[in-house]
C-alpha positions in Angstrom: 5.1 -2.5 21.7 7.3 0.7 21.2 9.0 2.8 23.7 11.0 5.7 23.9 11.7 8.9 24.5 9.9 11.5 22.7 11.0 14.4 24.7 13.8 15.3 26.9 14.6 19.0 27.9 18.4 18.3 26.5 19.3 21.5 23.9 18.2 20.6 20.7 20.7 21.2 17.1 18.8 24.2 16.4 19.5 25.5 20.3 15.8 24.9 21.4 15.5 23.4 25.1 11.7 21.9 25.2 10.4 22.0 28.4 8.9 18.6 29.9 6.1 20.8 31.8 5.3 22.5 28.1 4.6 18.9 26.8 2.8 18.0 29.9 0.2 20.8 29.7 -0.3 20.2 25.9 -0.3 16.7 25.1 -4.0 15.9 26.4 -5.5 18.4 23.8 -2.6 17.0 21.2 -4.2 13.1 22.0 -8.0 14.7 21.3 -7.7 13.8 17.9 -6.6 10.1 18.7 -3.7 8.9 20.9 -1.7 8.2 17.2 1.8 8.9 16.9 3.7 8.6 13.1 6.9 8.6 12.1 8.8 12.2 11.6 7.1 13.6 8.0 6.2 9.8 6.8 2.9 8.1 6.7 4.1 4.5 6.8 4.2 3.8 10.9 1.4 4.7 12.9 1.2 3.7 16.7 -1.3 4.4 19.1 0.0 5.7 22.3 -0.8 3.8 25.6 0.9 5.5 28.1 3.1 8.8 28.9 5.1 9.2 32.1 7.0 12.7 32.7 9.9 13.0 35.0 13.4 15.0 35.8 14.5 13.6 32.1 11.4 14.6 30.0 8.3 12.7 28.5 8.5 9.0 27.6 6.0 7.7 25.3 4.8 3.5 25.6 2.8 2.5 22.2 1.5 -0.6 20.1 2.3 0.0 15.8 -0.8 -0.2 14.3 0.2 -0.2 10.5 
């Protein structure tokens, strides 16, 4: 099992704040396709997403690797 953090609404390098709520509204159509997560731009993990909490901090992501 993997968990962590994929969100938080802390300013990002590039000056971009993402809001938790943003993420909240969009990540049931984003899991339509298949609750998968990958590594950043790489193939080689894949882990399939088994829970998502939001709060005050942002949106926390609990997953099994499946590759």
């Amino acid at each position: 099992m993997v968990y962590g953090w994929v969100q938080t609404e802390d300013k990002a390098t590039d000056g971009i704040i993402l809001k938790t709520k943003v993420v909240k509204a969009a990540i049931e159509d984003y899991f339509k396709s298949g609750p998968t997560l990958r590594e950043m731009h790489t193939m080689p993990v894949g882990i399939v997403t088994k829970a998502e909490s939001f709060d005050n901090k942002g949106t926390f992501i609990e997953g099994r690797v499946v590759d």
